[in-house]
C-alpha positions in Angstrom: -20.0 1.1 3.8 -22.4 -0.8 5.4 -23.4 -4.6 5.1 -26.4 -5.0 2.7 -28.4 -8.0 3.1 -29.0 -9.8 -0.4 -32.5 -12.3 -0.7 -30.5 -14.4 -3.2 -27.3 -16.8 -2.1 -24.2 -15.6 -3.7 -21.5 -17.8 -4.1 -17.7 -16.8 -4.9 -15.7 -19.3 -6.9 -12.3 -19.4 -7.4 -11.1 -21.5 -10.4 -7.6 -21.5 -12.0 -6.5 -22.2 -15.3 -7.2 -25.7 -15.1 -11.1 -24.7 -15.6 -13.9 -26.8 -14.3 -11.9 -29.6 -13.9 -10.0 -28.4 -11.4 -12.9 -27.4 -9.0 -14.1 -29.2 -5.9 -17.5 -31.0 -6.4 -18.8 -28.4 -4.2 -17.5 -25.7 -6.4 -18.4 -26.9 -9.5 -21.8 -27.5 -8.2 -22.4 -23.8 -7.3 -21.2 -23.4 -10.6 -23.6 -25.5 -12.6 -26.3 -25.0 -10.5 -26.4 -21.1 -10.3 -29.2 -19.4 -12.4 -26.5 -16.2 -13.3 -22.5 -16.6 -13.3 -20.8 -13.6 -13.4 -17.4 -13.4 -14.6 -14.2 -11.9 -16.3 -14.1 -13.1 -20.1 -11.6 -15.9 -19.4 -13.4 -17.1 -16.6 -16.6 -17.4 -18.3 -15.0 -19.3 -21.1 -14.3 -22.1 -19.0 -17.9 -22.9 -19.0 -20.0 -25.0 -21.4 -22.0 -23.5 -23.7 -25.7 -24.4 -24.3 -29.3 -22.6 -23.3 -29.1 -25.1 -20.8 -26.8 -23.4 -18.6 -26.7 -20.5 -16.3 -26.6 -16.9 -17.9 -23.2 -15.7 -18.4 -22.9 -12.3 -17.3 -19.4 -10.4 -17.8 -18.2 -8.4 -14.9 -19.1 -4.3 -15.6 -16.0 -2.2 -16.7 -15.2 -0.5 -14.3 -15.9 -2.5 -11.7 -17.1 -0.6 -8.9 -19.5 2.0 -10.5 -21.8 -1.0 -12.0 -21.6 -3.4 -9.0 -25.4 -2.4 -7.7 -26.9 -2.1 -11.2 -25.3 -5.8 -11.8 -26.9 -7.5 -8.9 -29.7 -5.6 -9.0 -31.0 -6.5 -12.1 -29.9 -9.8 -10.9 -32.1 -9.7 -7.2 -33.9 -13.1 -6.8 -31.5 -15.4 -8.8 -28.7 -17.7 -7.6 -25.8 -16.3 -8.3 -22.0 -16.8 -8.8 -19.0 -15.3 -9.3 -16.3 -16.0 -10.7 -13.1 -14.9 -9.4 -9.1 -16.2 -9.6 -7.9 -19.1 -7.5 -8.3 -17.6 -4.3 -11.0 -15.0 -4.3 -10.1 -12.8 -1.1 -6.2 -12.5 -2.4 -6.2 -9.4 -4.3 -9.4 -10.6 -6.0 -12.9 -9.5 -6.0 -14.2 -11.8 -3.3 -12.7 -8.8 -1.1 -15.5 -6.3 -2.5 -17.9 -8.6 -2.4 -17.1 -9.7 1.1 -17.4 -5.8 2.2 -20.9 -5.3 0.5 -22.7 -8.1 1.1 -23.7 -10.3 4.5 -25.5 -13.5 2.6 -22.5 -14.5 0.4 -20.2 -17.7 0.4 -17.0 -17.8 -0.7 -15.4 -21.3 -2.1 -11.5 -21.1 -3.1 -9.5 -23.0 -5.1 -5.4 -22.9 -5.0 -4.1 -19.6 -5.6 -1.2 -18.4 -8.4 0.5 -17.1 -5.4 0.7 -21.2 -3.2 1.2 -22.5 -6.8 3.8 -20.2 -7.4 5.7 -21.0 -3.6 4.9 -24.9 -4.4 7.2 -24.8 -8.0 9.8 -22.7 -6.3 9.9 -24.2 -3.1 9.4 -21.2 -1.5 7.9 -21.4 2.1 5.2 -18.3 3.1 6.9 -17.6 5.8 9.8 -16.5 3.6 7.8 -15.2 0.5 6.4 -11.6 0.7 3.3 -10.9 -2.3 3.2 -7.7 -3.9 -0.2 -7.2 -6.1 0.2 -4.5 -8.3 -3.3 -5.1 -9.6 -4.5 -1.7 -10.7 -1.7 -0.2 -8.4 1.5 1.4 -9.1 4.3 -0.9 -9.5 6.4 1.7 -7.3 4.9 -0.3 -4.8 7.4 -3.1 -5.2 10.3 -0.9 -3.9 9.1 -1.1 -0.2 10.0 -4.3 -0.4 13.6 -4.9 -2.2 16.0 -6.2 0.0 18.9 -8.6 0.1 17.9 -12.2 -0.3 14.2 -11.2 -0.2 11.9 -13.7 -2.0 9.3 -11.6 -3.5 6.3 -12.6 -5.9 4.2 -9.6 -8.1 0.7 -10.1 -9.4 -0.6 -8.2 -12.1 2.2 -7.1 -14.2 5.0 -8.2 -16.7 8.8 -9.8 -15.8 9.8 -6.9 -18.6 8.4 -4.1 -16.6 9.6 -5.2 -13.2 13.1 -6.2 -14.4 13.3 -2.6 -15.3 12.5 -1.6 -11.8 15.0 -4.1 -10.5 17.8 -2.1 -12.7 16.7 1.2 -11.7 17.0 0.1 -7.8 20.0 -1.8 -7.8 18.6 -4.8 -8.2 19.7 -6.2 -11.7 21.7 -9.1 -10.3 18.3 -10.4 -8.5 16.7 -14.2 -10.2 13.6 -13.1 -12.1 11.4 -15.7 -12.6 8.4 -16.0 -15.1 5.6 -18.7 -13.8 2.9 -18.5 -16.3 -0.8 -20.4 -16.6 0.1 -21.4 -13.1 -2.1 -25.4 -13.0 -3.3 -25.4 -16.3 -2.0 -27.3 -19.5 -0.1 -24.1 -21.0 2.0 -24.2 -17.6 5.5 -22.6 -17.9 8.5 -21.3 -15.2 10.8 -19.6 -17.2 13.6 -16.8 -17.1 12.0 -13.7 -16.4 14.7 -11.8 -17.8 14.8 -13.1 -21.1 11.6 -15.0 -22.2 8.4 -12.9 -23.0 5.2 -14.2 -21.1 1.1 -13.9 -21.2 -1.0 -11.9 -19.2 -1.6 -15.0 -16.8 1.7 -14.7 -15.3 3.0 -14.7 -11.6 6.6 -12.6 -11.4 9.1 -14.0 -8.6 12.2 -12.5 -7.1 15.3 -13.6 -5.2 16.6 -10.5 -4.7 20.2 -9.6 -4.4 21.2 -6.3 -4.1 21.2 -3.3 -1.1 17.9 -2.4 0.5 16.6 0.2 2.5 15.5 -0.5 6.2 11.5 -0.4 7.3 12.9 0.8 10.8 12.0 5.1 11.0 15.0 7.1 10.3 16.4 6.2 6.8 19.4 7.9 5.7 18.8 11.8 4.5 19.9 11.3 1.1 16.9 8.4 0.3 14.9 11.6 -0.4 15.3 13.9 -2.8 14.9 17.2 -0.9 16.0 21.1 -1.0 16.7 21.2 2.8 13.3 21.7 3.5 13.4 17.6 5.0 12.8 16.4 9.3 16.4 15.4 9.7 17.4 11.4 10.3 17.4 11.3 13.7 14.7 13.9 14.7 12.5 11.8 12.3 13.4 8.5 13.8 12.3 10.4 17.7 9.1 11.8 16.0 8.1 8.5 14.5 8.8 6.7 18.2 5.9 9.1 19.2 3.8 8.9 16.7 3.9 5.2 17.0 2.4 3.9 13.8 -0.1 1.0 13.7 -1.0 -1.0 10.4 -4.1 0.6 8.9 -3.6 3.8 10.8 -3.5 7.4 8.9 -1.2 10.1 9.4 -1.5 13.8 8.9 2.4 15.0 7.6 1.3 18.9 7.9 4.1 21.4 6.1 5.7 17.7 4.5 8.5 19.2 2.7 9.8 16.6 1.3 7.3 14.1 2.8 10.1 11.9 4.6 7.7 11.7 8.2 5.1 10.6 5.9 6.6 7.9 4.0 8.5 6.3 6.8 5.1 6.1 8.1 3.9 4.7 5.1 6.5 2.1 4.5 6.3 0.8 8.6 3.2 -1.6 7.4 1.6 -2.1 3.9 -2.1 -1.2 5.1 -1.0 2.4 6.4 -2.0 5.9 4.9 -0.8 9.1 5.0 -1.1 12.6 3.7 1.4 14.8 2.7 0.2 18.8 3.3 2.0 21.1 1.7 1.5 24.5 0.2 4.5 24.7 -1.9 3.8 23.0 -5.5 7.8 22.3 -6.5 7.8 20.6 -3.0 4.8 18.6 -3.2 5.4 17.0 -7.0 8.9 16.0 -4.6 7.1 14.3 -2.4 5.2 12.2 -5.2 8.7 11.6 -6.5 9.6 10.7 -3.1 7.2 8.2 -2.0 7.2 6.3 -5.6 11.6 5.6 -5.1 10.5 4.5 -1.6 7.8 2.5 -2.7 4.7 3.9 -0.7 2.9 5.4 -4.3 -0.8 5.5 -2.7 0.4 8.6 -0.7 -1.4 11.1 -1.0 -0.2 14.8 -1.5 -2.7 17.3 -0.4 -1.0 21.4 -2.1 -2.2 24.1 0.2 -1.6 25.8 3.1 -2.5 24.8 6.2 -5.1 25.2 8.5 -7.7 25.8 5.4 -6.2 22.5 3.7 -6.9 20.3 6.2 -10.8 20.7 6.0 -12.5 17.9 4.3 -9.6 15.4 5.1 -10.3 11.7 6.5 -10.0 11.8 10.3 -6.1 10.6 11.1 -4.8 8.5 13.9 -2.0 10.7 14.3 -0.6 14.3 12.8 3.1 15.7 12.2 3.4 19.1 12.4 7.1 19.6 10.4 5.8 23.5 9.5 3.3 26.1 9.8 3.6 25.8 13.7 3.1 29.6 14.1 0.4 29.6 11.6 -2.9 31.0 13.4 -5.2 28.3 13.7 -2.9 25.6 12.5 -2.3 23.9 15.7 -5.7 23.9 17.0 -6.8 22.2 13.6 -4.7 19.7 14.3 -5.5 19.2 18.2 -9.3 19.4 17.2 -8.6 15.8 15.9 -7.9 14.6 19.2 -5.2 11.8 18.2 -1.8 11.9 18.5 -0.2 14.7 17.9 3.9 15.5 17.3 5.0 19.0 16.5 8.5 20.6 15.9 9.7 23.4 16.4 12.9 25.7 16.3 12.3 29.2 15.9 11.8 30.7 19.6 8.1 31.7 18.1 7.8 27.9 17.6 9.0 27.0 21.0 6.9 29.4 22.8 3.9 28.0 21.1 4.7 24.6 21.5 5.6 25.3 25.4 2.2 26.8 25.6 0.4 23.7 24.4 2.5 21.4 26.7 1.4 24.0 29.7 -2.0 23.7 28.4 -2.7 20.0 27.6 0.7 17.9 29.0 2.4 15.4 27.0 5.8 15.4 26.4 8.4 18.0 25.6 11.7 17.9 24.8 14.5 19.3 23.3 16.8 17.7 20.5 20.4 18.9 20.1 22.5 17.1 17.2 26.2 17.0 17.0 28.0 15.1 14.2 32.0 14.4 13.6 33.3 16.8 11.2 37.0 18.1 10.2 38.2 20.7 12.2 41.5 21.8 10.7 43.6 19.0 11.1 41.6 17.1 14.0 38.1 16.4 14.3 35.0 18.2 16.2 31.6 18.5 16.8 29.3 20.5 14.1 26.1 20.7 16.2 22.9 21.3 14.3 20.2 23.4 14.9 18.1 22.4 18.2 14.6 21.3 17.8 11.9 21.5 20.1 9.9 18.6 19.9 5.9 18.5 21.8 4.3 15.2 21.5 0.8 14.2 23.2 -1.5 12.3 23.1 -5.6 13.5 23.4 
């Protein structure tokens, strides 16, 4: 969305549960000065009350849809917002930031350095998880031995029940609630029940799955319809994922291409096609264990279901090669492109495209250790044919 230029200052706050008092004399300044201040109900309690004083205004439920009607009716006036401790960490300063050009943002200390100040925890060494509105699935990405992890938005009871359910139970949950303010309290997460002002910290012990492409084949649930370990570790290689990049996963299957995408960096995207329904509710199942939640799961086939779909960085092609139209959808997009193949339909089509627009082709052959009556041999797996460019 484009900038839009406001004729009013706005100002961004950030306050914590210390109130007023804990503001800089700048801050509290916009504050008092400001002709509107627009806020969450706790936030606007911290203020005095009086006709003196600016307008309170409470922030529109939901959010989004009532933004322009808020500070339109509001077009003229100095205004500010009120936001928590640090407005641009999963706060609203972030929205703001994206909609308007004439705005000033003025933080205060976060929950999150509060919460690495009490624990000693360095941010180097800290990873933050906001589940803010988000699935707490999310928070499985993450899990790995001796990880230090802080959540925002949620309760120590909900994510010690993650914790169990991953492996995790032995992990030190800790409960740091009203984080500055005189209520302040760093508790046992495990056994002490806590308010809604509440940062969650973990020092995880348990076994964790790499962020490296090419997890093991039984981290997904999948009926054989799944882009084996190592020919999903090659086909990721090529694909070469950036953060904030999207990926087309055409014919997903299980979706395993597109959550190892997904799970390489927090800010990328993907979308699972597939026309099978049993698979795709799989794939949802998938990509919550493995902690990538926002993927999305498009059910159709392909090419008519990839019409209408955001513009990717780069597409997998795990099925539907021999599709008409399919592959020419997909090189319409002109991004980076992987395709597998291993019927000899599929291979013809694919060494047609390489004679057509280059790239790279190869073959895959996979043989693993197995018994073979009282000594040990090769099982080889099918061969895939693998065509990767770049347009």
């Amino acid at each position: 969305m484009p900038r839009v230029r406001e004729k009013s200052p706005l100002t961004v706050v950030g306050i914590g549960a210390d109130g007023l008092a804990g503001l800089s004399e700048t801050a509290r300044a916009a504050v008092t000065s400001a002709d509107v201040v627009i806020g969450g109900t706790r936030h606007l309690a911290y203020l005095p009350g009086g006709a003196d004083g600016p307008v309170k205004v409470p922030l529109p439920s939901p959010l989004l849809p009532g933004l322009d009607a808020l500070f339109a009716a509001h077009e003229g006036r100095r205004v500010c917002v009120l936001a928590s401790g640090d407005p641009l960490l999963s706060g609203i300063g972030t929205t703001l930031a994206a909609r308007f050009e004439n705005i000033e943002i003025l933080p205060t200390l976060s929950s999150v350095t509060l919460a690495r100040a009490r624990l000693r925890w360095s941010a180097e060494t800290t990873e933050v998880v906001t589940v803010v509105g988000r699935s707490l699935h999310r928070l499985n990405r993450v899990l790995a031995p001796g990880r230090k992890v802080l959540v925002l938005g949620t309760d120590p009871a909900d994510v010690g029940e993650l914790l169990r359910a991953r492996g995790f139970g032995e992990s030190d949950l800790i409960a740091l609630e009203e984080l500055g303010g005189p209520a302040e309290r760093v508790v046992d997460g495990w056994t002490e029940r806590t308010g809604p002002l509440t940062v969650v910290a973990i020092d995880c012990r348990g076994s964790g799955l790499s962020l490296v492409g090419g997890l093991p084949d039984d981290a997904f649930e999948h009926d054989g319809q799944l882009t084996k370990r190592d020919l999903r570790a090659s086909a990721l290689a090529r694909l070469a994922p950036m953060p904030g990049e999207l990926l087309w996963d055409v014919g997903a299957g299980a979706g395993s291409v597109a959550i190892e995408w997904s799970r390489t960096h927090p800010l990328n995207r993907a979308i699972a096609i597939e026309r099978d329904q049993k698979r795709a509710e799989r794939i949802g199942r998938n990509s919550a264990t493995l902690g990538v939640p926002e993927l999305q799961v498009v059910v159709g086939p392909a090419p008519e279901a990839l019409r209408d779909l955001p513009k990717p960085d780069a597409i997998f092609i795990g099925g539907g090669l021999t599709v008409p139209g399919v592959l020419d959808a997909c090189l319409a997009q002109n991004c980076r492109v992987v395709a597998h193949g291993v019927t000899l339909e599929s291979e013809q089509t694919l060494a047609k495209a390489y004679q057509d627009h280059g790239g790279e082709l190869i073959r895959i052959s996979v043989e693993q250790a197995a018994p073979l009556g009282g000594f040990t041999g090769w099982s080889p797996s099918r061969t895939v044919t693998q065509w990767s460019v770049n347009r």
